[in-house]
N, CA, C and O atoms as CSV, one atom per row, in Angstrom:
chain,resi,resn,atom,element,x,y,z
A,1,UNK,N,N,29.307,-22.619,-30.429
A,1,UNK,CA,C,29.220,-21.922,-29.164
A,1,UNK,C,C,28.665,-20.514,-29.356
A,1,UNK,O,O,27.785,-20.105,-28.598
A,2,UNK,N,N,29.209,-19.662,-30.466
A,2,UNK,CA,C,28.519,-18.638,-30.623
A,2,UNK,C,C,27.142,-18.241,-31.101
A,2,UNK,O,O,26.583,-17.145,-31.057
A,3,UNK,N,N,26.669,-19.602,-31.645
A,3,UNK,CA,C,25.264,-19.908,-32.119
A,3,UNK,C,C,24.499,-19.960,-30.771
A,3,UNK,O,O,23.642,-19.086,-30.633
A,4,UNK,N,N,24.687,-20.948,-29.629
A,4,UNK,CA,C,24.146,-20.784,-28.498
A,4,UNK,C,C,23.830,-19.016,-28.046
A,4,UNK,O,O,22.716,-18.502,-27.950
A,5,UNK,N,N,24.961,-18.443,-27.856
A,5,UNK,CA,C,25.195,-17.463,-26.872
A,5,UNK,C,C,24.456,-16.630,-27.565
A,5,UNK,O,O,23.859,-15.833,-26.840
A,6,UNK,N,N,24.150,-16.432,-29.364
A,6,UNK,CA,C,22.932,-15.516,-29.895
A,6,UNK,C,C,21.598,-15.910,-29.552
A,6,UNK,O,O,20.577,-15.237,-29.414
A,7,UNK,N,N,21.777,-16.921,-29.463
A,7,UNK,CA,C,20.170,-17.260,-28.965
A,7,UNK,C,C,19.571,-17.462,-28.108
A,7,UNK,O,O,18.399,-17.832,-28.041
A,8,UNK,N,N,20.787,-17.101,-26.806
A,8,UNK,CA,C,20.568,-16.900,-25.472
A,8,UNK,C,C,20.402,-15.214,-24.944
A,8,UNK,O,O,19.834,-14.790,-23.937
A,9,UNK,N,N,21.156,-14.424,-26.077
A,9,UNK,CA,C,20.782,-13.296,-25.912
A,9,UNK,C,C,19.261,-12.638,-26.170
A,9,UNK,O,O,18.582,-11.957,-25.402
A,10,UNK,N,N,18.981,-13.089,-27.518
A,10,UNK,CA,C,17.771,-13.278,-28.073
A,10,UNK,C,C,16.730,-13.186,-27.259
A,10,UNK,O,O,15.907,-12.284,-27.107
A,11,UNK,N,N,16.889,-14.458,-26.634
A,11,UNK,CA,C,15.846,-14.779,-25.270
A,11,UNK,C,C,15.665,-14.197,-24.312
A,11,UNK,O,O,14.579,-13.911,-23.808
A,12,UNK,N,N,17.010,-13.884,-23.840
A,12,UNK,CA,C,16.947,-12.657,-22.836
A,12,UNK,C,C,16.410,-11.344,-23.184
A,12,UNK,O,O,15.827,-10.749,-22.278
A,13,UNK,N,N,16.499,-10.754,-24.375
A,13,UNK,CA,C,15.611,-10.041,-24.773
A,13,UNK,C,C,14.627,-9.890,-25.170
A,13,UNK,O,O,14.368,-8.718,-25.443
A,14,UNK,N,N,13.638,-10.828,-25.406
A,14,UNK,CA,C,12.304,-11.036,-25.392
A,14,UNK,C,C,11.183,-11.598,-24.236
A,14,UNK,O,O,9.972,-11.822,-24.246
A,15,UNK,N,N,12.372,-11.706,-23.153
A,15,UNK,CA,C,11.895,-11.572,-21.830
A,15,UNK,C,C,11.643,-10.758,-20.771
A,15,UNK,O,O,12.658,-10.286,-20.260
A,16,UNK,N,N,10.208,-10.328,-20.095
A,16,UNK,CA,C,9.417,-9.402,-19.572
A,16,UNK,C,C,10.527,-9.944,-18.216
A,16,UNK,O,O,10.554,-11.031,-17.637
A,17,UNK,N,N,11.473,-8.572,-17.991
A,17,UNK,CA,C,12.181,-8.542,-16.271
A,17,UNK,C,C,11.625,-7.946,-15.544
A,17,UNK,O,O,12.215,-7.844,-14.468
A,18,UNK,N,N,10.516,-7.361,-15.615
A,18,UNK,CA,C,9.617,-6.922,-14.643
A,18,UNK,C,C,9.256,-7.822,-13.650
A,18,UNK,O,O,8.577,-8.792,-13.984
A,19,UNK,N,N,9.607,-7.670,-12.410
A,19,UNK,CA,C,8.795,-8.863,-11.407
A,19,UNK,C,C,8.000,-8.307,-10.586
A,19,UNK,O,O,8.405,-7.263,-10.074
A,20,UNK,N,N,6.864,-8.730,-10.267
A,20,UNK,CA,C,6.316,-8.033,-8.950
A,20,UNK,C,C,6.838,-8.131,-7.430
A,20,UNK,O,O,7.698,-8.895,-6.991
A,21,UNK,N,N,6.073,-7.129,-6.724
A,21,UNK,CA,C,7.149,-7.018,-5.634
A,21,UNK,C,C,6.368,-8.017,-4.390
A,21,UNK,O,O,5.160,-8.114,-4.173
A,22,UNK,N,N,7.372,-8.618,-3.769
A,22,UNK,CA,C,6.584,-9.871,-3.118
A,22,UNK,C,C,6.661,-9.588,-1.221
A,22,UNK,O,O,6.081,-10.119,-0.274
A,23,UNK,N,N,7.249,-8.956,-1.291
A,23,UNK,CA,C,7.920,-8.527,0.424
A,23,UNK,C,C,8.125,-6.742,-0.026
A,23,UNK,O,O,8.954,-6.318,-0.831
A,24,UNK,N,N,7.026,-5.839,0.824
A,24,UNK,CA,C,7.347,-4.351,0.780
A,24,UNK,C,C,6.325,-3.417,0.231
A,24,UNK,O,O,5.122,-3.677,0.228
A,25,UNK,N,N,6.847,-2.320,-0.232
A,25,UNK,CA,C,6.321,-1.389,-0.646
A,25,UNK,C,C,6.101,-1.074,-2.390
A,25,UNK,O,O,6.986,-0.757,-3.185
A,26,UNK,N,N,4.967,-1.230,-2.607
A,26,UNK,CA,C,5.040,-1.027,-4.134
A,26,UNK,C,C,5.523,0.368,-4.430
A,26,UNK,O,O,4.910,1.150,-3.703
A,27,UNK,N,N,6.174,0.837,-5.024
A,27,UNK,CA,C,6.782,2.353,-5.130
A,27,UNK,C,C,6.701,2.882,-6.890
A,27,UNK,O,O,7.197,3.986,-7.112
A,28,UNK,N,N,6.197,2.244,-7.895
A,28,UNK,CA,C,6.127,2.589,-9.272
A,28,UNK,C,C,5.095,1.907,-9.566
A,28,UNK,O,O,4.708,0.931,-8.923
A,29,UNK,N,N,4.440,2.472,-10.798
A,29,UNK,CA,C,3.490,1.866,-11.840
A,29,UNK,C,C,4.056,0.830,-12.246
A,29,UNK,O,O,3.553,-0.259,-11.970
A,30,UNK,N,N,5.037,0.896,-12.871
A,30,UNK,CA,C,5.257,-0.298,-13.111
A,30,UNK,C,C,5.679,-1.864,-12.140
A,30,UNK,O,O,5.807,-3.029,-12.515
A,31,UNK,N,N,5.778,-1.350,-11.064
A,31,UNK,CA,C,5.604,-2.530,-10.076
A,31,UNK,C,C,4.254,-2.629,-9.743
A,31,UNK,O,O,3.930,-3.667,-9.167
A,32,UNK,N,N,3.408,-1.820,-9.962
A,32,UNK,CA,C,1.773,-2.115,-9.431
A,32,UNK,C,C,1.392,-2.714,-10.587
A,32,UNK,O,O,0.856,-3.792,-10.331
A,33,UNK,N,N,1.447,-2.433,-11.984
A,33,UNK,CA,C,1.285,-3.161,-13.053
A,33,UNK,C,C,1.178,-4.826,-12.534
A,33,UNK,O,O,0.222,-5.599,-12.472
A,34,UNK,N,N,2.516,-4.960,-12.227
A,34,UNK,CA,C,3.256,-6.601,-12.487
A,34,UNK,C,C,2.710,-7.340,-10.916
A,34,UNK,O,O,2.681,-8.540,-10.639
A,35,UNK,N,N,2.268,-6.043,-9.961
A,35,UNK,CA,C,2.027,-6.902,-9.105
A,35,UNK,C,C,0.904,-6.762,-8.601
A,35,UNK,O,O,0.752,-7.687,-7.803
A,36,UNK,N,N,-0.153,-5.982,-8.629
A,36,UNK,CA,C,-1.626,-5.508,-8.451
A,36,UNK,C,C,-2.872,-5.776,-9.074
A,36,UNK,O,O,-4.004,-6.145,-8.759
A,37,UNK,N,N,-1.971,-5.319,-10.481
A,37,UNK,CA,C,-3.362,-4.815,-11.534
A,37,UNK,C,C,-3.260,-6.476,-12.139
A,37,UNK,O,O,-2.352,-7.283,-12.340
A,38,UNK,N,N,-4.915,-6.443,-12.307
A,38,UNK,CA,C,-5.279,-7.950,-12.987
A,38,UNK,C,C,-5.497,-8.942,-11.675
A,38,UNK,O,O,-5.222,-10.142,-11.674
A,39,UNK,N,N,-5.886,-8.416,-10.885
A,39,UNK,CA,C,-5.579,-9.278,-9.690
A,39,UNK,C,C,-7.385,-9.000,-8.544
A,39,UNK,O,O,-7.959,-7.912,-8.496
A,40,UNK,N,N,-7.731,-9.896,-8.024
A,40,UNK,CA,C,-8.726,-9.880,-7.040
A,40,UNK,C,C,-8.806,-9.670,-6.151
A,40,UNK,O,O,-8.722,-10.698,-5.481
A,41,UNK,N,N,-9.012,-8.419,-5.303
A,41,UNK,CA,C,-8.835,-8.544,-4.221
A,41,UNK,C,C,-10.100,-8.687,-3.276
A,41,UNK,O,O,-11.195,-8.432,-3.776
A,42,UNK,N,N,-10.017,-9.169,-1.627
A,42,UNK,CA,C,-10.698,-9.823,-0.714
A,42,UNK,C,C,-11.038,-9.295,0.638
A,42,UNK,O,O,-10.125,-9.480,1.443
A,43,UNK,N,N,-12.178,-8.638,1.163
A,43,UNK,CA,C,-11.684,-8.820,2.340
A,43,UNK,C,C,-13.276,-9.437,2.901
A,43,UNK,O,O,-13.883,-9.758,1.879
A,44,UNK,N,N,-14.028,-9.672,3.968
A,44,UNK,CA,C,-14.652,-10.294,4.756
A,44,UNK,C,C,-16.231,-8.797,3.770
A,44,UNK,O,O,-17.327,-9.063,3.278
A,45,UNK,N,N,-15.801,-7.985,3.859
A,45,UNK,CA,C,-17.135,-6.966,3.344
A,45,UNK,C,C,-16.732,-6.771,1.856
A,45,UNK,O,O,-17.694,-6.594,1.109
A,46,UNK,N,N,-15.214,-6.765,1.137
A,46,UNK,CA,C,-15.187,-6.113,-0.200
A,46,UNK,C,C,-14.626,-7.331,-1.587
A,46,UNK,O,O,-13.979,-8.366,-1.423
A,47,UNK,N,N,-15.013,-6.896,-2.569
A,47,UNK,CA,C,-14.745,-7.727,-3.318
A,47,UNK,C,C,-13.957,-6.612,-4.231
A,47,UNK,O,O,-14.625,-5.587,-4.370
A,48,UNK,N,N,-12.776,-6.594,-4.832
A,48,UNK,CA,C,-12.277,-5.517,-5.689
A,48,UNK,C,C,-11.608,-6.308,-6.509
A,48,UNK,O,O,-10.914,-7.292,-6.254
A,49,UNK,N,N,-12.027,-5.500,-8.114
A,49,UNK,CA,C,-11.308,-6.680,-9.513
A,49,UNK,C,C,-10.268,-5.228,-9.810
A,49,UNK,O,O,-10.930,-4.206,-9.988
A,50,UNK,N,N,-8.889,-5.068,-9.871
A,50,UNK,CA,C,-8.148,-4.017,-10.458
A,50,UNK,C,C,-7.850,-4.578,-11.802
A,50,UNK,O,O,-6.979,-5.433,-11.961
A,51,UNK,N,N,-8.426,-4.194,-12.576
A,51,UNK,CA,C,-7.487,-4.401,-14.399
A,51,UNK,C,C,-6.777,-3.115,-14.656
A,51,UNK,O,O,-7.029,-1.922,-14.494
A,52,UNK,N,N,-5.723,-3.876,-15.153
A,52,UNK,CA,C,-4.330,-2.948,-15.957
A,52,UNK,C,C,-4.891,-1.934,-16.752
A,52,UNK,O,O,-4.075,-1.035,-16.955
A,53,UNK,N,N,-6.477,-1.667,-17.510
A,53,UNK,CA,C,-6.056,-0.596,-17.671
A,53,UNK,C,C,-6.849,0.525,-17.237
A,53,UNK,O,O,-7.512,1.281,-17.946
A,54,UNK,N,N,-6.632,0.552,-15.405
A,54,UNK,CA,C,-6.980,1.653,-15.217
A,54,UNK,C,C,-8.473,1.673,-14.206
A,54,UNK,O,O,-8.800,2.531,-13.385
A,55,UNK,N,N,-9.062,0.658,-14.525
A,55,UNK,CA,C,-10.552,0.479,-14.322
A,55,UNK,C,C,-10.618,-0.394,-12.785
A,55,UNK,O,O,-9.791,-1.243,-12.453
A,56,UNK,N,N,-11.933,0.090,-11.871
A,56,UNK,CA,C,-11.572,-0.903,-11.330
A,56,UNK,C,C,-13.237,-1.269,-10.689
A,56,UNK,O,O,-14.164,-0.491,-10.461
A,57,UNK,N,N,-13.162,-2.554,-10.546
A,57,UNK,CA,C,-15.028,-2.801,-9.626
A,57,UNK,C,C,-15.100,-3.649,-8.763
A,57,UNK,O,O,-14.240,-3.988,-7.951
A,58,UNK,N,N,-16.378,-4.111,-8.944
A,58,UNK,CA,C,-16.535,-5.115,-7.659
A,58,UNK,C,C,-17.767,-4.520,-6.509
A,58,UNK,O,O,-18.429,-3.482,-6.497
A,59,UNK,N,N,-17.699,-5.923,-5.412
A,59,UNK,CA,C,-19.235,-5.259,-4.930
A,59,UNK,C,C,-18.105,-5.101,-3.085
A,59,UNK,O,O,-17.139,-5.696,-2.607
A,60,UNK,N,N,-19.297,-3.601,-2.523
A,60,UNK,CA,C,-18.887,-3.531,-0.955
A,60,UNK,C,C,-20.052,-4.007,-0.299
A,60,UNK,O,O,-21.175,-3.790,-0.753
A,61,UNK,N,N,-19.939,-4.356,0.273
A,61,UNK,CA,C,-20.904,-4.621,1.626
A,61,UNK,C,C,-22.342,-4.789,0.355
A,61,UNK,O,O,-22.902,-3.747,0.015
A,62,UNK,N,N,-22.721,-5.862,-0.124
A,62,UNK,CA,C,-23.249,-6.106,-1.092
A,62,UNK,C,C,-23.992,-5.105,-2.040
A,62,UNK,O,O,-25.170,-5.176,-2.391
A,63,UNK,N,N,-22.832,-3.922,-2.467
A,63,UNK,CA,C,-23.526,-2.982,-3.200
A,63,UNK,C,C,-22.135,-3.159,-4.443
A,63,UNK,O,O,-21.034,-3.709,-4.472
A,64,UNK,N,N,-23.043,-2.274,-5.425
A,64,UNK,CA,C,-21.782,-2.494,-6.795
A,64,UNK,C,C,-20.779,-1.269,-6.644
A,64,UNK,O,O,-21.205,-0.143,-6.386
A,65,UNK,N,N,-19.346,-1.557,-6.825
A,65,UNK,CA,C,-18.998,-0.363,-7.061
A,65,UNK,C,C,-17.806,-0.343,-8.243
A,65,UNK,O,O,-16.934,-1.162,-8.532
A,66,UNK,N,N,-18.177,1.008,-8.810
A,66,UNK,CA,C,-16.668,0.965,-9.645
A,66,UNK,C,C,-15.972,2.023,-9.962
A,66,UNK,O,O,-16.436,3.143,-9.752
A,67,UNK,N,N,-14.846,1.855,-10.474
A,67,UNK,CA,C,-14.366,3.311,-10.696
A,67,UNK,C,C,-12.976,3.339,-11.953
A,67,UNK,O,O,-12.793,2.530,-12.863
A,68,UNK,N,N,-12.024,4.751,-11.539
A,68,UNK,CA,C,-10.803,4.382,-12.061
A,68,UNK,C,C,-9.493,4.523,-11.048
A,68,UNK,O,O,-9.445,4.764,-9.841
A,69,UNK,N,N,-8.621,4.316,-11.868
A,69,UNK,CA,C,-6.950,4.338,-10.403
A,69,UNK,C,C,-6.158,4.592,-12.013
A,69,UNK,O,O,-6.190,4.187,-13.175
A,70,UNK,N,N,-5.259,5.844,-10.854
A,70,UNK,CA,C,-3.336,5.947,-11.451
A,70,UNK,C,C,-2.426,5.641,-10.261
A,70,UNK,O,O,-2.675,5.565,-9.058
A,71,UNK,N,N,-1.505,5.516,-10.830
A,71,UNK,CA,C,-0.523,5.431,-9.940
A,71,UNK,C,C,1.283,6.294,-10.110
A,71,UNK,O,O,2.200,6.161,-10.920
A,72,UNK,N,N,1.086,7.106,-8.944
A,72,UNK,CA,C,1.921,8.533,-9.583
A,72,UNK,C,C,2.495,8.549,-8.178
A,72,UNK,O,O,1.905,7.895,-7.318
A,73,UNK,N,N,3.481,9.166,-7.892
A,73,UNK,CA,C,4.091,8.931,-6.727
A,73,UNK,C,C,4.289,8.257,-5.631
A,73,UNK,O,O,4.515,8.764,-4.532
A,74,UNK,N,N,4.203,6.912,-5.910
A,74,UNK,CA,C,4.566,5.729,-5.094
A,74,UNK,C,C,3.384,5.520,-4.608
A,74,UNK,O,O,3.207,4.639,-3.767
A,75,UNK,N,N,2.364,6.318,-5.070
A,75,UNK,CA,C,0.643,6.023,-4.627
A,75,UNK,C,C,-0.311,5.961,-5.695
A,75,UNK,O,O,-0.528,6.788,-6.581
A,76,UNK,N,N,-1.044,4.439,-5.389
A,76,UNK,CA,C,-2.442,4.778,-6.104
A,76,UNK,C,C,-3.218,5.701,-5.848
A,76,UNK,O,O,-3.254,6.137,-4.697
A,77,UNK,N,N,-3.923,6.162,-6.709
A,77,UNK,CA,C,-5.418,7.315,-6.652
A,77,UNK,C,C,-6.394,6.641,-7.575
A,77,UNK,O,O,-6.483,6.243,-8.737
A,78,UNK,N,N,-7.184,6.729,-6.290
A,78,UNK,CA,C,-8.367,5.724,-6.879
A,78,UNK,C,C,-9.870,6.936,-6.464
A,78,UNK,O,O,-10.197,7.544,-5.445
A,79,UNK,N,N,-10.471,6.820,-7.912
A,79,UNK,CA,C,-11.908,7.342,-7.665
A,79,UNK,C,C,-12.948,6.587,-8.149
A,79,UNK,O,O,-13.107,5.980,-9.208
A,80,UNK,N,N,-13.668,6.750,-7.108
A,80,UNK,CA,C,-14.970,5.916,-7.323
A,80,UNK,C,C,-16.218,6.650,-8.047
A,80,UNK,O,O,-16.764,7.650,-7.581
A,81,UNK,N,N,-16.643,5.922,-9.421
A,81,UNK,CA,C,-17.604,6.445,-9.908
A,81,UNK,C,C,-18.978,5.907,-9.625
A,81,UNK,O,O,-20.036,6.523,-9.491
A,82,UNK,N,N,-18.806,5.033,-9.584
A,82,UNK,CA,C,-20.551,4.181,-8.740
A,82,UNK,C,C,-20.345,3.385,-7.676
A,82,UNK,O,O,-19.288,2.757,-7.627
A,83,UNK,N,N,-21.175,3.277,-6.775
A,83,UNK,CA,C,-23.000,4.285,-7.202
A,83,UNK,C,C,-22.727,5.284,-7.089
A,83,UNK,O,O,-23.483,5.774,-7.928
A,84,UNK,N,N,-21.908,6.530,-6.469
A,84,UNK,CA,C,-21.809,7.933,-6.486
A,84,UNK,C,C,-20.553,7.963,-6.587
A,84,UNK,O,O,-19.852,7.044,-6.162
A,85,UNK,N,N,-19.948,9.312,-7.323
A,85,UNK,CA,C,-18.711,10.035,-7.263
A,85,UNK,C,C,-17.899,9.913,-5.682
A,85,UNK,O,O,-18.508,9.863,-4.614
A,86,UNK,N,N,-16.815,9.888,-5.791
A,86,UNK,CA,C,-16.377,10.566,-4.298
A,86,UNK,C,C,-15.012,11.147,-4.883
A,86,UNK,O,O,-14.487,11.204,-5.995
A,87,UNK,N,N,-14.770,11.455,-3.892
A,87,UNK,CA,C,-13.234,12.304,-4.338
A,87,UNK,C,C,-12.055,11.016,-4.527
A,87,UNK,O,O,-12.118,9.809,-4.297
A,88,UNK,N,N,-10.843,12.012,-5.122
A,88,UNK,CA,C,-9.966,10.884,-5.196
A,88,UNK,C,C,-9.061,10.558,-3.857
A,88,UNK,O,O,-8.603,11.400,-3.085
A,89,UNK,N,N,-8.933,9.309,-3.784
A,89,UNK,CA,C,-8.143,8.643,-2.621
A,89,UNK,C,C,-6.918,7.969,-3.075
A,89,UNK,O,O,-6.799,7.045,-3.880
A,90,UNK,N,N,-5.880,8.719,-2.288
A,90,UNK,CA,C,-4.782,7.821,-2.944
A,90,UNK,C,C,-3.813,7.200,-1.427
A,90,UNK,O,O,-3.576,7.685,-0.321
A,91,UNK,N,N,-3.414,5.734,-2.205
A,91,UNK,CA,C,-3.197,4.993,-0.708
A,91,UNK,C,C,-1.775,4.354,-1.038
A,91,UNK,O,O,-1.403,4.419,-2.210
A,92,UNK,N,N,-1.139,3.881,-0.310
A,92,UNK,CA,C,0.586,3.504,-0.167
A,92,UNK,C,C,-0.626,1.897,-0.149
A,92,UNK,O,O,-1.770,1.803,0.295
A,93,UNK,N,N,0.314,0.790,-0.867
A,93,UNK,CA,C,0.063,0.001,-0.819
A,93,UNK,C,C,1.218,-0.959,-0.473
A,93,UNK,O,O,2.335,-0.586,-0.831
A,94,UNK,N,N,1.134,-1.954,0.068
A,94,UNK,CA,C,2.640,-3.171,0.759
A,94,UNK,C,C,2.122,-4.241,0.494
A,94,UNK,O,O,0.971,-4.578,0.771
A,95,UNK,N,N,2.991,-4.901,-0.105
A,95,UNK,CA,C,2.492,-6.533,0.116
A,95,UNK,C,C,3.318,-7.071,1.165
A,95,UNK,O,O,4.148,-6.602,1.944
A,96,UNK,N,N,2.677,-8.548,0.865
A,96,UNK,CA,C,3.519,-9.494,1.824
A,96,UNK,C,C,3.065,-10.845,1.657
A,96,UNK,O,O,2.231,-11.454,2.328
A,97,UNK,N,N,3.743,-11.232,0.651
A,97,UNK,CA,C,2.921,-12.391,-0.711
A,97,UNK,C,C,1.649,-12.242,-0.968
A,97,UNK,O,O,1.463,-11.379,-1.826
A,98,UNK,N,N,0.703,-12.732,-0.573
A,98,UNK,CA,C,-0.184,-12.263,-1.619
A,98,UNK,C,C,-1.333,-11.934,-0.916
A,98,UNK,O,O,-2.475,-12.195,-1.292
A,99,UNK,N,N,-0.957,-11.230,0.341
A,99,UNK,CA,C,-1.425,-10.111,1.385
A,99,UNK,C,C,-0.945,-8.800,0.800
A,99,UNK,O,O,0.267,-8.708,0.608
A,100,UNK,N,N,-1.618,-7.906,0.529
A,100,UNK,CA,C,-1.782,-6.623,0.128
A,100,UNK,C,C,-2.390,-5.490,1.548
A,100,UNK,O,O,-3.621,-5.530,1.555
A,101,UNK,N,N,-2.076,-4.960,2.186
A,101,UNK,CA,C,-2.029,-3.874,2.999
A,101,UNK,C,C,-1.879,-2.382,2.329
A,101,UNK,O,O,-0.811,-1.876,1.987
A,102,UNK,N,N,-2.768,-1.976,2.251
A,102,UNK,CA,C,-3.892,-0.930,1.823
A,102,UNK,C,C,-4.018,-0.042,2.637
A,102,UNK,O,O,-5.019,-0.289,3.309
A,103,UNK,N,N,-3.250,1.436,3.143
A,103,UNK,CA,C,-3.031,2.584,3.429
A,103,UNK,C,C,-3.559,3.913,2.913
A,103,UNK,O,O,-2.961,4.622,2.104
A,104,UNK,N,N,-4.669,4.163,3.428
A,104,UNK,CA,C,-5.548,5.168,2.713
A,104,UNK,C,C,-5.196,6.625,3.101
A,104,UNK,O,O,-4.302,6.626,3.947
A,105,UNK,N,N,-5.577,7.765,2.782
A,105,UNK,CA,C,-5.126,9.120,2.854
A,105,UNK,C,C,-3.954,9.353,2.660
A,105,UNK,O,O,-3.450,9.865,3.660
A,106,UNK,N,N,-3.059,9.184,1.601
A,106,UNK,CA,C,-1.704,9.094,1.647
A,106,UNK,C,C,-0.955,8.344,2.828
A,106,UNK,O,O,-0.052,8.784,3.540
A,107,UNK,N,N,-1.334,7.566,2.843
A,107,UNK,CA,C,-0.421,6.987,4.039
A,107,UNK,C,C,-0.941,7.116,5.459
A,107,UNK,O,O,-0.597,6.132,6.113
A,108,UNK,N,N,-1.835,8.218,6.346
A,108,UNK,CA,C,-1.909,8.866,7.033
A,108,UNK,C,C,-3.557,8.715,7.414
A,108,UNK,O,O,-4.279,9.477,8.056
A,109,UNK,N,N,-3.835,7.509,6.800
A,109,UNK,CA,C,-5.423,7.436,7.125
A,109,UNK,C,C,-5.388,5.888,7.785
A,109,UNK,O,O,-4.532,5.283,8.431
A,110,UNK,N,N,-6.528,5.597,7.381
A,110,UNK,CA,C,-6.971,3.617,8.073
A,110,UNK,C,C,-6.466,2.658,7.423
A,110,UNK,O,O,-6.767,2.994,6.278
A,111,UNK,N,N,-5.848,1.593,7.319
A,111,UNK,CA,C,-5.045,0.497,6.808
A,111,UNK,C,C,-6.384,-1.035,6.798
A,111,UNK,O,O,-7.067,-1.630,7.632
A,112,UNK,N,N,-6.162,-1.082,5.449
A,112,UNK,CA,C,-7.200,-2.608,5.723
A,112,UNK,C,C,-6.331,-3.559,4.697
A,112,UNK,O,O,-5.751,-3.132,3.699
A,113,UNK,N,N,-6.346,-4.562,5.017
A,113,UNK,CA,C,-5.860,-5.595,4.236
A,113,UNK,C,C,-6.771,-6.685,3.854
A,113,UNK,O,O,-7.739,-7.177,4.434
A,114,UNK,N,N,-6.001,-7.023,2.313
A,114,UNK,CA,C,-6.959,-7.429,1.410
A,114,UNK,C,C,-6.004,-8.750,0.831
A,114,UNK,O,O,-4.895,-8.521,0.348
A,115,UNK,N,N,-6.494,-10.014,0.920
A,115,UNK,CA,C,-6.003,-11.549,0.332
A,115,UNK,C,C,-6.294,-11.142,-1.871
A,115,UNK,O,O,-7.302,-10.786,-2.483
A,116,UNK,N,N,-5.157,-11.383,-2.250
A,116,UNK,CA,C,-5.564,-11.386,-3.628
A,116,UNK,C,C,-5.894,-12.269,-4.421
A,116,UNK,O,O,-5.719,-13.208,-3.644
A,117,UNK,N,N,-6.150,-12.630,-5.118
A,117,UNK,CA,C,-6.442,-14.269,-6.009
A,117,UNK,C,C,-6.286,-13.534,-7.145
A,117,UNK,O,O,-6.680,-12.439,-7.548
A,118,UNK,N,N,-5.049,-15.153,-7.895
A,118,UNK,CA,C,-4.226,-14.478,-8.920
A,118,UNK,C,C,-4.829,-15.495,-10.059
A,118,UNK,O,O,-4.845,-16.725,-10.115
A,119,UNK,N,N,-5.208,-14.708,-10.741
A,119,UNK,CA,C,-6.020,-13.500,-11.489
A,119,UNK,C,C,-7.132,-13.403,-11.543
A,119,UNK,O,O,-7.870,-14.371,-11.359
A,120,UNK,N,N,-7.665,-11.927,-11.871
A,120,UNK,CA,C,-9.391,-12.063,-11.654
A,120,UNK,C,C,-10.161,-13.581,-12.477
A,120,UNK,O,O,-10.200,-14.072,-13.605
A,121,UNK,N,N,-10.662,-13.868,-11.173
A,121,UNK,CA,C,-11.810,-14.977,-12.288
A,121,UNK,C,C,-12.123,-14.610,-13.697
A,121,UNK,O,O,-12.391,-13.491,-14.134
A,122,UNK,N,N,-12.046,-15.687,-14.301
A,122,UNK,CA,C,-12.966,-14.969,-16.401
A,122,UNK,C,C,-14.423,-15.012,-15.494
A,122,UNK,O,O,-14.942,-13.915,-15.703
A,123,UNK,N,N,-15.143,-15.657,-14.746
A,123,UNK,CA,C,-16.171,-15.940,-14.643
A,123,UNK,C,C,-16.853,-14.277,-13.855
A,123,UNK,O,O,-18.028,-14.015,-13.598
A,124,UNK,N,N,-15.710,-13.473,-13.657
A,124,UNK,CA,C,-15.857,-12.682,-12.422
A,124,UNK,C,C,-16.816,-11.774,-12.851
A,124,UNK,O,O,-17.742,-11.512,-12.084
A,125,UNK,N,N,-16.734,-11.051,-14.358
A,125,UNK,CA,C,-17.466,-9.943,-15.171
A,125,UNK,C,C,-18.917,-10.659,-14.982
A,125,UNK,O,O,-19.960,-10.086,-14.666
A,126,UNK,N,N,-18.818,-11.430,-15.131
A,126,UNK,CA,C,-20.289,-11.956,-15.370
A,126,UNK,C,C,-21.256,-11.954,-14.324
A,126,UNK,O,O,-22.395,-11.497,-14.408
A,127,UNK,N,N,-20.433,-12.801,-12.772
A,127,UNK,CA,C,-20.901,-13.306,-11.524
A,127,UNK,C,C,-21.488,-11.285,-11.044
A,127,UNK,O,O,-22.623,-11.020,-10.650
A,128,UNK,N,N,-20.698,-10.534,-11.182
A,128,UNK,CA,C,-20.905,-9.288,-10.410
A,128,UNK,C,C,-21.788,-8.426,-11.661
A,128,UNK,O,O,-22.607,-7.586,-11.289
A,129,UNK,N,N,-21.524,-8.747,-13.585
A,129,UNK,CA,C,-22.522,-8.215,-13.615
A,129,UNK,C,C,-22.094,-6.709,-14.046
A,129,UNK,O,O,-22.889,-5.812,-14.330
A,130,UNK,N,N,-20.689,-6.613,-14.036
A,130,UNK,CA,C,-19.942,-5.144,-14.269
A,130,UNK,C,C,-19.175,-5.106,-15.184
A,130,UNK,O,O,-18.537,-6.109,-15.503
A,131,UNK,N,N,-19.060,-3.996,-15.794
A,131,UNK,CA,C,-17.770,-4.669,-16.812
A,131,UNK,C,C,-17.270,-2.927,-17.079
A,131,UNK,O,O,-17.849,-1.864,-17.306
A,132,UNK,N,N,-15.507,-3.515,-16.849
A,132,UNK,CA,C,-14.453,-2.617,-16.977
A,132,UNK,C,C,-14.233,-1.848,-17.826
A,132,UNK,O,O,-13.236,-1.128,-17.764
């Protein structure tokens, strides 16, 4: 019995308890980690690939764009480096399974929502042509 219960501890400790957040407000890096980054996002004009570390691309309204993102006070900040610089934007993000609602200017700007597909295509670097 005590042979079990070490190797149930074991396990439990070599297991990632991080979950992503499935209903709400992402509020830490490390919940955007587990529930954002590595992930595709969609909408009718944008195509956006976020990888974990940091990087992010994809095409708008059939142009390329890419950039980088942190995530520091319950908000991403995302800057776009191509095709041009812009300033940084940082947005409150919510899911709601695997609807992502996207809050720009701190909270206090335009809201667009974006369908994710879990995980970026392997095929995706290639199809767009960008790489992270």
């Amino acid at each position: 019995m005590r042979y079990l219960l070490v190797v149930f501890l074991a396990l439990a400790a070599c297991t990632d308890t991080r979950l992503p957040v499935t209903n709400g407000r992402i509020l830490t890096a490390e919940q955007f980690q587990v529930t954002a980054a590595g992930k595709l996002f969609t909408t009718r004009d944008l195509e956006l690939a976020i990888r974990p570390n940091g990087t992010f691309s994809g095409r708008e309204n059939g142009q390329d764009i890419a950039g980088t993102w942190t995530f520091a006070n319950g908000q991403l900040c995302a800057t776009r480096t191509a095709p041009a610089p812009t300033p940084t934007d940082c947005q409150i993000w919510t899911v709601r399974g695997n609807s992502f609602t996207v809050t720009r200017n701190g909270g206090r700007g335009p809201s667009t929502t974006y369908v994710a597909r879990f995980p970026i295509p392997p095929s995706y670097e290639q199809r767009v042509g960008l790489a992270g």
